[in-house]
C-alpha positions, 0 to 999 in steps of 0.5 A, a space after each residue: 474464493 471457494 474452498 475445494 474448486 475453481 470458482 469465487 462464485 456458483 453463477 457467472 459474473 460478467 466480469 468475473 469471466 475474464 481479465 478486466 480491463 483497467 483497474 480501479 480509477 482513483 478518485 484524487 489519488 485514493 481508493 476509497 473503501 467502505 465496511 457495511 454497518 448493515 451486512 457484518 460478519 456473526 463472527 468477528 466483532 466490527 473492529 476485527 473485521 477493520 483490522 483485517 480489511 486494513 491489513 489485506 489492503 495494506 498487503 496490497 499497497 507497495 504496488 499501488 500509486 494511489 492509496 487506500 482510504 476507509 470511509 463511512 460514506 459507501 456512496 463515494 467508496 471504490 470498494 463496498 465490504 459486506 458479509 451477507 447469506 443467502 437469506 438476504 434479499 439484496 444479496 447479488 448472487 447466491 453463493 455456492 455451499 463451497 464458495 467463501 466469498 466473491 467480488 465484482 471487476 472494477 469499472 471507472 471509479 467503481 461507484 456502484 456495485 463494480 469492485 464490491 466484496 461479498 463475503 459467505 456468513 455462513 462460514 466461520 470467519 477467524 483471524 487465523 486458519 483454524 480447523 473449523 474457521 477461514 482466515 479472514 484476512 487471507 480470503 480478503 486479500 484474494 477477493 481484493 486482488 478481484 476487486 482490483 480486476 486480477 483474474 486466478 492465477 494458475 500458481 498455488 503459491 499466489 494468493 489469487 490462486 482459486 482455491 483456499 489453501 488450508 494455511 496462513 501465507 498469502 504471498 503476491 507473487 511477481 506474475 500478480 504483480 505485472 497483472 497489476 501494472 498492465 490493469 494500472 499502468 503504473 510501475 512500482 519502483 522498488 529501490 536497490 540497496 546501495 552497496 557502493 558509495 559514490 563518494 564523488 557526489 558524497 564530497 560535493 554534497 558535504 562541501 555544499 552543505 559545509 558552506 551553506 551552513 558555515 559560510 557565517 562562520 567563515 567570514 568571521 573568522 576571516 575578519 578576526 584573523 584580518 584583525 589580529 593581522 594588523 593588530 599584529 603589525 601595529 604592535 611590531 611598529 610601536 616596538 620598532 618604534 620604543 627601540 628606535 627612541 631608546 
């Protein structure tokens, strides 16, 4: 994500280019996610930085069938999380004096460099937007959605809209979501709330469950009432009885 132009990164990533194909494949139903202990932020200590990695992938969460899982072993990880600068020698591409951070499209499981995030630690990383600082869980959320196989969107308001906007919000927008369900075919479902109650099904319910869990009791009072029924009319005889003889 660069700051003032449209570009995560200041020399072309194929598949950075276009839309990927499909997102990431899950592995068991998770996406496994991995903060490098090597390549960290000078900025926010390790636990800050978990907590808006947990953040952003939680943002990203409704809208996935499979979920998000931190691990400390990198090689099963979907998602590699590294803060890096030009002066390391592993880093993939350069990045761009303007460019805050970038990502790679998924492939298959992402097993490799494929979906791994790459942050500019050259920047002031804070938890919140800042006159001298970017929000990190902001720009993590953005790069995600990369990481995931979203493209840019043309709407500012979206937060894979390419530039950094000098905020705090970071809204999905509908538009990103429907990208997500063709990368994933999978749709989330988002249940209505009920204004209506369908008492038919209400009463069936409750008298299944009246029965179940009184079905006990049920039958013993039907016994004592049996019981006090003929105790009844045994005593009704023996009075007849007495009056008869008296």
């Amino acid at each position: 994500m660069p700051i003032t132009r449209p570009a995560c990164c200041s020399k072309p990533i194929p598949r950075r280019i276009s839309t990927a194909k499909s997102g990431i494949k899950p592995i068991d139903g998770k996406i496994f996610w991995h903060l490098s202990g090597e390549y960290v932020s000078e900025d926010l200590t390790k636990l800050k930085v978990i907590v808006a990695m947990q953040k952003a992938f939680a943002k990203w969460q409704p809208y996935f069938a499979a979920t998000f899982e931190p691990t400390s072993d990198a090689s099963k990880s979907a998602i590699v999380i590294r803060f890096m600068s030009n002066d390391d020698e592993e880093i993939p591409y350069q990045f761009d004096e303007l460019t805050l951070a970038y990502a790679f499209f998924p492939e298959g499981e992402s097993l490799g460099i494929d979906s791994d995030m790459y942050f500019n630690d050259a920047h002031n990383w804070t938890e919140m937007h800042t006159d001298d600082g970017f929000n990190l869980f902001k720009v993590a959320v953005h790069e995600m959605g990369h990481a995931f196989g979203l493209d840019h969107s043309d709407d500012e308001n979206d937060i894979m809209f390419p530039t950094y906007q000098a905020n705090d919000d970071v809204i999905i927008t509908a538009d990103t979501v429907d990208g997500l369900r063709r990368l994933n075919g999978w749709v989330p479902s988002i249940e209505k709330p009920k204004t209506d109650f369908d008492l038919a099904a209400i009463f069936t319910k409750g008298e299944k469950s009246l029965k179940r869990l009184y079905s006990a009791d049920l039958r013993a009072i039907s016994e004592m009432l049996e019981l006090k029924t003929h105790r009844r009319k045994n005593d009704m005889a023996e009075a007849i009885a007495a009056r008869i003889a008296g």
